[in-house]
PDB file with SEQRES, HELIX, SHEET and CRYST1 records, atoms N, CA, C and O in Angstrom:
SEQRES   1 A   56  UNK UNK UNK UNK UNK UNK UNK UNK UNK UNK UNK UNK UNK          
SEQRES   2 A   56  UNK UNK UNK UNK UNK UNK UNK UNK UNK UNK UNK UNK UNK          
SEQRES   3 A   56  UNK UNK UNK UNK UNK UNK UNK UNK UNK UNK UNK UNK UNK          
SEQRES   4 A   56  UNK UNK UNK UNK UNK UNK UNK UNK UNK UNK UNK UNK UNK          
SEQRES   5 A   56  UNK UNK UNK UNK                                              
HELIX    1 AA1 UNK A    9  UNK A   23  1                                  15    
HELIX    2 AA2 UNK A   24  UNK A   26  5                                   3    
HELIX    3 AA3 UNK A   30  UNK A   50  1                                  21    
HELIX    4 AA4 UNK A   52  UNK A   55  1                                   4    
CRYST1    1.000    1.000    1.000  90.00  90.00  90.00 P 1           1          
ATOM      1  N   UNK A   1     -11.110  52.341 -17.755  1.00  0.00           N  
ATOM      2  CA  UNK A   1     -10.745  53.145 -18.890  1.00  0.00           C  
ATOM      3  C   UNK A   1     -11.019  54.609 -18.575  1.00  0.00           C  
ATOM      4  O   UNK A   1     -12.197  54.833 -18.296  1.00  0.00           O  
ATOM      5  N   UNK A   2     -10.221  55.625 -18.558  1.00  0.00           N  
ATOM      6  CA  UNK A   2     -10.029  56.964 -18.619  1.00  0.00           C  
ATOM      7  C   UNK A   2     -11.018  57.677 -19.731  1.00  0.00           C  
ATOM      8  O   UNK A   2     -10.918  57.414 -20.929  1.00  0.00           O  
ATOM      9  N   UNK A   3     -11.883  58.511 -19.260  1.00  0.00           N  
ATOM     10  CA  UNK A   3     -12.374  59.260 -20.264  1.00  0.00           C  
ATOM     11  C   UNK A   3     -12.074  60.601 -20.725  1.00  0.00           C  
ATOM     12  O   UNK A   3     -11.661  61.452 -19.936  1.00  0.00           O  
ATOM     13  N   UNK A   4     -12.248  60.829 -21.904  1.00  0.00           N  
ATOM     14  CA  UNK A   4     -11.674  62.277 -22.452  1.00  0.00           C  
ATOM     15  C   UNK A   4     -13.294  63.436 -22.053  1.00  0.00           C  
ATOM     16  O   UNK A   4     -14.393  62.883 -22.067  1.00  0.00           O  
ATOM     17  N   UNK A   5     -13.219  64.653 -21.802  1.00  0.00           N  
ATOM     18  CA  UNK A   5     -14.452  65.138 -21.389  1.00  0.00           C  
ATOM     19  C   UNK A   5     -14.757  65.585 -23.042  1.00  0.00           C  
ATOM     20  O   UNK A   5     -13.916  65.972 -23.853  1.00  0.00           O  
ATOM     21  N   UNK A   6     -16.295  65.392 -23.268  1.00  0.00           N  
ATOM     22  CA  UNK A   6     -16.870  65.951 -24.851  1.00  0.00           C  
ATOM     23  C   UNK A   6     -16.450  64.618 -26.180  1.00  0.00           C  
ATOM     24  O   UNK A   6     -16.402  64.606 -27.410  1.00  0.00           O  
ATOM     25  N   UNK A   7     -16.191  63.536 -24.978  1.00  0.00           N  
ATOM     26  CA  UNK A   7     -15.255  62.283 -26.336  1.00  0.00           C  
ATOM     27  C   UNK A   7     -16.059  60.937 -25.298  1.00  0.00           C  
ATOM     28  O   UNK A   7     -15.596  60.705 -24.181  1.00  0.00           O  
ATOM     29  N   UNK A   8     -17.249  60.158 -25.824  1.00  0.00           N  
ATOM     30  CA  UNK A   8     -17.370  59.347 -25.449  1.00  0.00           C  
ATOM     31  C   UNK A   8     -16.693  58.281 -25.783  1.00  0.00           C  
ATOM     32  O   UNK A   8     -16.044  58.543 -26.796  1.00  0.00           O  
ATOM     33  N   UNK A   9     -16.470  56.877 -25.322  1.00  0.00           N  
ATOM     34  CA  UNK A   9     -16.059  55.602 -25.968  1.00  0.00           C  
ATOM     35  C   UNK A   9     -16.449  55.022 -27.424  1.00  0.00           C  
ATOM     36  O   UNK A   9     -15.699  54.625 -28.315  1.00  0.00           O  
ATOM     37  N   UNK A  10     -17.862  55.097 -27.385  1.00  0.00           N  
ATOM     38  CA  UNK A  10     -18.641  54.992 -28.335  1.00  0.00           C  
ATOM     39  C   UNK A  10     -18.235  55.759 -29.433  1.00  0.00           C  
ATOM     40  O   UNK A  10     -18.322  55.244 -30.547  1.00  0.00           O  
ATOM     41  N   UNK A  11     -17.762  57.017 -29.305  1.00  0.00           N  
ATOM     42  CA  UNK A  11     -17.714  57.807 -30.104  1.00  0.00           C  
ATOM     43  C   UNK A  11     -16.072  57.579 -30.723  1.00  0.00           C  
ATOM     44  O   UNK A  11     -15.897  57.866 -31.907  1.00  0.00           O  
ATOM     45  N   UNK A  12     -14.992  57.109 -29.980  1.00  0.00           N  
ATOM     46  CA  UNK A  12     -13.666  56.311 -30.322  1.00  0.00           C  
ATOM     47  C   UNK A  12     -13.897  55.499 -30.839  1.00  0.00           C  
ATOM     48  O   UNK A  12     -13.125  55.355 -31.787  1.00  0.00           O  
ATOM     49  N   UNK A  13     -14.698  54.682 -30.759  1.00  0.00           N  
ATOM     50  CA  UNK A  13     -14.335  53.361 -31.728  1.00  0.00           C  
ATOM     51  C   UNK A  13     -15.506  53.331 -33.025  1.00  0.00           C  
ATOM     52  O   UNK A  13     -15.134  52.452 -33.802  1.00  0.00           O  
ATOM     53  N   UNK A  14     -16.584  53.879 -33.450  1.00  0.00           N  
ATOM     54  CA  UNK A  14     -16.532  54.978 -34.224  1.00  0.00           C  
ATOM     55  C   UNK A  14     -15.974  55.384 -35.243  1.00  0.00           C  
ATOM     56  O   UNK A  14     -16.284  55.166 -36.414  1.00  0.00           O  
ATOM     57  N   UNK A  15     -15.158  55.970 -34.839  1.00  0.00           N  
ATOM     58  CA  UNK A  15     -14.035  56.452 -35.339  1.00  0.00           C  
ATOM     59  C   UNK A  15     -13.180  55.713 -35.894  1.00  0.00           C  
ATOM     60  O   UNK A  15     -12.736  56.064 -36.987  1.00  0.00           O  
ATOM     61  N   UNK A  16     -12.631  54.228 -35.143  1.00  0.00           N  
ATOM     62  CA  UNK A  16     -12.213  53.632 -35.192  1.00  0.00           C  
ATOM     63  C   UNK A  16     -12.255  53.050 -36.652  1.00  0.00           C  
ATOM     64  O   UNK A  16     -11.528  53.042 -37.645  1.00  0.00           O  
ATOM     65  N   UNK A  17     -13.834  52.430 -36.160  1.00  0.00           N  
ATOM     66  CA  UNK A  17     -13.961  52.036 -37.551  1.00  0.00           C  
ATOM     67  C   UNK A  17     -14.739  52.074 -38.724  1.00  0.00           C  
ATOM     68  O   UNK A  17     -15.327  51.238 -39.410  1.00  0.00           O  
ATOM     69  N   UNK A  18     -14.514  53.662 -38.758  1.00  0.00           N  
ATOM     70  CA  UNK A  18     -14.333  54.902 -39.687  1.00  0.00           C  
ATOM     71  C   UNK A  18     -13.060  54.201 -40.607  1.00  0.00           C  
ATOM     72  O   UNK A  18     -13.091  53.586 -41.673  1.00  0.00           O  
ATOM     73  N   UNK A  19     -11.944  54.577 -39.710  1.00  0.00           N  
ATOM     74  CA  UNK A  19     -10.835  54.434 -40.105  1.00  0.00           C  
ATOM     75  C   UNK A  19     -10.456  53.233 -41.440  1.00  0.00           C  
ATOM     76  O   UNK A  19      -9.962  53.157 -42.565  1.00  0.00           O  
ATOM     77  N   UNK A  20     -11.141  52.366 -40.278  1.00  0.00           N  
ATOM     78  CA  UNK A  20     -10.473  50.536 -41.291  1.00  0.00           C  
ATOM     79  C   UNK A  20     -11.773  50.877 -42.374  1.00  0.00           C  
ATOM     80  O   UNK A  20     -11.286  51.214 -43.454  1.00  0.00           O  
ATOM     81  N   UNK A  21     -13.037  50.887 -42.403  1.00  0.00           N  
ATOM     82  CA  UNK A  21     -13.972  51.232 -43.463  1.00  0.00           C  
ATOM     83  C   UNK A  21     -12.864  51.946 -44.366  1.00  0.00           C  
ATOM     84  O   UNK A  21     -12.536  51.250 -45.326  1.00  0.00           O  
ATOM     85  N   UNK A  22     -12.332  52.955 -44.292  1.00  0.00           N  
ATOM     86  CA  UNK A  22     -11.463  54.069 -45.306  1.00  0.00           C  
ATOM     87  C   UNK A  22     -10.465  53.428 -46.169  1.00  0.00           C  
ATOM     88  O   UNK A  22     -10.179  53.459 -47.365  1.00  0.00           O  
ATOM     89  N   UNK A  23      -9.940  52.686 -44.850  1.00  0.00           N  
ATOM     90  CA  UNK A  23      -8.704  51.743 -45.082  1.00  0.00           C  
ATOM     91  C   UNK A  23      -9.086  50.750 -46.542  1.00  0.00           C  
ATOM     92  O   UNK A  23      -8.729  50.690 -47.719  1.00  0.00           O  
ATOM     93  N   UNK A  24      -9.902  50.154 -45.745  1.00  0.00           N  
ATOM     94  CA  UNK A  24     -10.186  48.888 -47.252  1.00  0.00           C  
ATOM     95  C   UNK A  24     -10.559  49.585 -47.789  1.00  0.00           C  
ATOM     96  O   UNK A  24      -9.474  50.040 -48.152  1.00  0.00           O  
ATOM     97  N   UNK A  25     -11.450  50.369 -48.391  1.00  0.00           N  
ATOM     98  CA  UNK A  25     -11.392  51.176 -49.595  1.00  0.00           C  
ATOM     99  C   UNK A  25     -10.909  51.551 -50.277  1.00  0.00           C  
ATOM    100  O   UNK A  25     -11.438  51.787 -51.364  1.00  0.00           O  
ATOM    101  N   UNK A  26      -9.173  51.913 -49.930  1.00  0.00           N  
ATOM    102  CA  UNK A  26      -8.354  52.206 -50.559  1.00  0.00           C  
ATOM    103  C   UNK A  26      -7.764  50.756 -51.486  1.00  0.00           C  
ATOM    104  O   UNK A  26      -7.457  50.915 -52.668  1.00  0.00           O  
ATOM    105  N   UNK A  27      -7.669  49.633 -50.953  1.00  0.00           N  
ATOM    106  CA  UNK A  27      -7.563  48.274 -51.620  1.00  0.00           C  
ATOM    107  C   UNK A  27      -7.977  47.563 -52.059  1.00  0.00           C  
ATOM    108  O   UNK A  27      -7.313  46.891 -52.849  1.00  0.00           O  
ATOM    109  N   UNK A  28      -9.560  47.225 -51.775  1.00  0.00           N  
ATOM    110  CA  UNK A  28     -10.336  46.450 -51.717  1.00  0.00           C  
ATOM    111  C   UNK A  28     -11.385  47.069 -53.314  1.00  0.00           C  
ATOM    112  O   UNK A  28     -11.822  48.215 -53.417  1.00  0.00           O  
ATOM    113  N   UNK A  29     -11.596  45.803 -54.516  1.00  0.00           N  
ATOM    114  CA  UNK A  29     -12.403  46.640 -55.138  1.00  0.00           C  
ATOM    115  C   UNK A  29     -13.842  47.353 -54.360  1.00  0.00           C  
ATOM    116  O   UNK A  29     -14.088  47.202 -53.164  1.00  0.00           O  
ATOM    117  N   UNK A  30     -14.630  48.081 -55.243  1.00  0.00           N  
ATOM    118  CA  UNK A  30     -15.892  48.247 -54.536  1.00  0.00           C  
ATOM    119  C   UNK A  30     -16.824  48.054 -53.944  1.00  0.00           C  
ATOM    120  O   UNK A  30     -17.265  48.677 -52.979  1.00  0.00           O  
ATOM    121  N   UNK A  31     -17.535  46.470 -54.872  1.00  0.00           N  
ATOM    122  CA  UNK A  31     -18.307  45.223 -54.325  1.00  0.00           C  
ATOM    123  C   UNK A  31     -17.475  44.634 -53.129  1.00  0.00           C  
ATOM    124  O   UNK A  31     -18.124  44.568 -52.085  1.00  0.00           O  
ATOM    125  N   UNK A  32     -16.336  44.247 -53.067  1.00  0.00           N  
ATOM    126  CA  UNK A  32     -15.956  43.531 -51.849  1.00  0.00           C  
ATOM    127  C   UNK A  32     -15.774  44.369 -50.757  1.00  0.00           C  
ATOM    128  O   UNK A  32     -15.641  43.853 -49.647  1.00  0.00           O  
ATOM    129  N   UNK A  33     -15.731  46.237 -50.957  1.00  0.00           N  
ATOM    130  CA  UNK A  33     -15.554  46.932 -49.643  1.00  0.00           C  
ATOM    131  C   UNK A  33     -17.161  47.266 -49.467  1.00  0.00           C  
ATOM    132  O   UNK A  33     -17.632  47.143 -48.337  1.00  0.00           O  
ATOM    133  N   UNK A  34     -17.656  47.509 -50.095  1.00  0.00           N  
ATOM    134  CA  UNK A  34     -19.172  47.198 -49.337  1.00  0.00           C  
ATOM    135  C   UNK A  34     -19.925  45.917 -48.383  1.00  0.00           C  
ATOM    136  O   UNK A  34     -20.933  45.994 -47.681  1.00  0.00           O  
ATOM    137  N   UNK A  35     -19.217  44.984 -48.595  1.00  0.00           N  
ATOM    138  CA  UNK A  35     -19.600  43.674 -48.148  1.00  0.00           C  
ATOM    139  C   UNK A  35     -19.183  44.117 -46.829  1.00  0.00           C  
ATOM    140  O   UNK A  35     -19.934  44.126 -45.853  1.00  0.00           O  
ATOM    141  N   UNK A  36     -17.186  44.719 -46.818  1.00  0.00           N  
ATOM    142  CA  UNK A  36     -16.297  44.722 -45.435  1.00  0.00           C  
ATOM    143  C   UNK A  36     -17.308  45.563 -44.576  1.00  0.00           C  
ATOM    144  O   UNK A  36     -17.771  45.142 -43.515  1.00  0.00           O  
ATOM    145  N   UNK A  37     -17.635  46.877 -45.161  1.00  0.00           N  
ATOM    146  CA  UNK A  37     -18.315  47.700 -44.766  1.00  0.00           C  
ATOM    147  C   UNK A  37     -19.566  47.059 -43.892  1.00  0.00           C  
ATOM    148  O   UNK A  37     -19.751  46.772 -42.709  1.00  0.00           O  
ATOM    149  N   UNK A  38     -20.024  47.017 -44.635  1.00  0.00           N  
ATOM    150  CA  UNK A  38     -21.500  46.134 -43.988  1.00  0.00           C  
ATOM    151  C   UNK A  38     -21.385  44.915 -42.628  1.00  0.00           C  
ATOM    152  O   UNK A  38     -22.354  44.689 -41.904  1.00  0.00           O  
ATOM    153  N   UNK A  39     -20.396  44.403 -42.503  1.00  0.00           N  
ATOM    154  CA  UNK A  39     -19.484  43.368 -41.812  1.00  0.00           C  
ATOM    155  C   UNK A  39     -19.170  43.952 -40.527  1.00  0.00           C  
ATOM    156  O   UNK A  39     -19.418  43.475 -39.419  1.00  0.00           O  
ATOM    157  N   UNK A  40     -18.512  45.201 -40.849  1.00  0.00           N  
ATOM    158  CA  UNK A  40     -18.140  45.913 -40.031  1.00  0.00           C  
ATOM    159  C   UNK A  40     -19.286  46.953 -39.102  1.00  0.00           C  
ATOM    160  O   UNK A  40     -19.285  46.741 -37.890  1.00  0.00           O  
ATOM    161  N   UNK A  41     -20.330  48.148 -39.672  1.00  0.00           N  
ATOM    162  CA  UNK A  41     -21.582  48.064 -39.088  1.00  0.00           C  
ATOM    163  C   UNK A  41     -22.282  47.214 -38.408  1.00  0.00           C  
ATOM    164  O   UNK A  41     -22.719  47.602 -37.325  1.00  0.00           O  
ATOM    165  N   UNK A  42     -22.589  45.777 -38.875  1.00  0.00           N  
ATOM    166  CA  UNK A  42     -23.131  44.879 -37.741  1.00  0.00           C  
ATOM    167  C   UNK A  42     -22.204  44.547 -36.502  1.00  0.00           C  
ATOM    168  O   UNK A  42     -22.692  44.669 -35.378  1.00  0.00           O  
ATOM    169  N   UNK A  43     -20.514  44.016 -36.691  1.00  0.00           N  
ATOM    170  CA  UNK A  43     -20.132  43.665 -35.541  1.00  0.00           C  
ATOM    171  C   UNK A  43     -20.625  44.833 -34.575  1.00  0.00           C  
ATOM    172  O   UNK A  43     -21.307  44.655 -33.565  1.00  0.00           O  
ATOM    173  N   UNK A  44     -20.050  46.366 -35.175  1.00  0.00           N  
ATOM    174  CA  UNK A  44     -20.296  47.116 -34.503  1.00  0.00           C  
ATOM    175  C   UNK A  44     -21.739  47.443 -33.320  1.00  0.00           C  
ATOM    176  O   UNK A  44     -21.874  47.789 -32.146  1.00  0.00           O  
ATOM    177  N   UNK A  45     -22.614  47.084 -34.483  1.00  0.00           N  
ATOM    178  CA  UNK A  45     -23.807  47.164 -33.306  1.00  0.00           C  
ATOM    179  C   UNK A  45     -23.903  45.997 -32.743  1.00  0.00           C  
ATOM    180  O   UNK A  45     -24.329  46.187 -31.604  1.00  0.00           O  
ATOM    181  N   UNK A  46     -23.733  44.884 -32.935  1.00  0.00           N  
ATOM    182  CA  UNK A  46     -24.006  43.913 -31.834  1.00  0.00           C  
ATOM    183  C   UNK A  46     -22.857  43.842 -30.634  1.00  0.00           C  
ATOM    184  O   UNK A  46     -23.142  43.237 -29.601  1.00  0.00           O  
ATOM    185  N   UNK A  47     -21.525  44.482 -30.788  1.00  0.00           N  
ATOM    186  CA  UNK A  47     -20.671  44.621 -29.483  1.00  0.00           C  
ATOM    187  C   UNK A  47     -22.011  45.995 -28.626  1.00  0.00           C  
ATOM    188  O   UNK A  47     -22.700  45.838 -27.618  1.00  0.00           O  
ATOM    189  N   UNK A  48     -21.910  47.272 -29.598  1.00  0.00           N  
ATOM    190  CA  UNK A  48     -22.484  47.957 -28.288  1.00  0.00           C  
ATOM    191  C   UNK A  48     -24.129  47.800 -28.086  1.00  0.00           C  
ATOM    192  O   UNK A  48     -24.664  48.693 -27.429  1.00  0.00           O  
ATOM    193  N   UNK A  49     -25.074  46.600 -28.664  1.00  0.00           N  
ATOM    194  CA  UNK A  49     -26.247  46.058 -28.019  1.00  0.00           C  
ATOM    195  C   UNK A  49     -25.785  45.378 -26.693  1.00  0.00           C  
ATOM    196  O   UNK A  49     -26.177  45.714 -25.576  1.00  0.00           O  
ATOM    197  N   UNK A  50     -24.620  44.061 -27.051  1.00  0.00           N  
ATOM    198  CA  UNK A  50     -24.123  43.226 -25.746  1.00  0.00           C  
ATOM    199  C   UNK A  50     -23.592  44.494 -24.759  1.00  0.00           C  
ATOM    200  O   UNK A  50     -22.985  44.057 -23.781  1.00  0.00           O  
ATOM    201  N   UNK A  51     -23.675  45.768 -24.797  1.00  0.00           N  
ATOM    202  CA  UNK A  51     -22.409  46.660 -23.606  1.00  0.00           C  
ATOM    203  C   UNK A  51     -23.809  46.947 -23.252  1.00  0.00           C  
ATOM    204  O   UNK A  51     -24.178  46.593 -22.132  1.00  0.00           O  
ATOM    205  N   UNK A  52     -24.438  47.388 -23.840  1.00  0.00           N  
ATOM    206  CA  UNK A  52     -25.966  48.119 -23.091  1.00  0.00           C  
ATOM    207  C   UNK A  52     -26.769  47.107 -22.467  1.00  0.00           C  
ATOM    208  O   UNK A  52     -27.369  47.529 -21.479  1.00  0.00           O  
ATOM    209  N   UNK A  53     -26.958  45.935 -22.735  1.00  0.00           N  
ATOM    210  CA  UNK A  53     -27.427  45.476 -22.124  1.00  0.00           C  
ATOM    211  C   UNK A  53     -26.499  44.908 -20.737  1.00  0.00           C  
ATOM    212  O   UNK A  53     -27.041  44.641 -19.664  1.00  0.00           O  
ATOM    213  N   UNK A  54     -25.308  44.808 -20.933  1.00  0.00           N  
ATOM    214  CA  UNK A  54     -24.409  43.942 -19.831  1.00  0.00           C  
ATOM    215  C   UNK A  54     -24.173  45.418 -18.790  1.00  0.00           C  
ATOM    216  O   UNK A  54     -23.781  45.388 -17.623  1.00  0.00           O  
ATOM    217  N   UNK A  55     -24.543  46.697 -19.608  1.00  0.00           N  
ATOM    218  CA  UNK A  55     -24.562  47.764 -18.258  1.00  0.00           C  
ATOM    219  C   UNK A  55     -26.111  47.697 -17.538  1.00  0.00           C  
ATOM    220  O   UNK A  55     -26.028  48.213 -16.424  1.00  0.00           O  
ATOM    221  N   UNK A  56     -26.984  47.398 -17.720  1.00  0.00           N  
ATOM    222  CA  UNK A  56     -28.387  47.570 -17.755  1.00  0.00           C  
ATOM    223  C   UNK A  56     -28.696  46.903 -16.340  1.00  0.00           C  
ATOM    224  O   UNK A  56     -29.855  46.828 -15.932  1.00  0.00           O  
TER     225      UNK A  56                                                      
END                                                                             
């Protein structure tokens, strides 16, 4: 994967999912986009716990 200089990976996907967090918000009542939300924070840290450790 190609890197952008001042733009980590970490920092793309992130962003990423920034994005879908925003997304369901716009559809999703409140109680159920907090749940997505929350859903979404954990996958997030347990993909980049498994990358740090599988670089380590």
């Amino acid at each position: 994967m190609q890197s952008i200089p001042g733009l980590s990976a970490r920092d793309v996907v992130g962003r990423g999912f920034e994005k879908i967090a925003n997304g369901w918000a716009k559809i999703v009542p409140t109680a159920q986009n907090q749940l997505v939300i929350s859903a979404l924070t954990v996958v997030d840290h347990c993909r980049f716990s498994a990358t740090a450790r599988i670089q380590s």
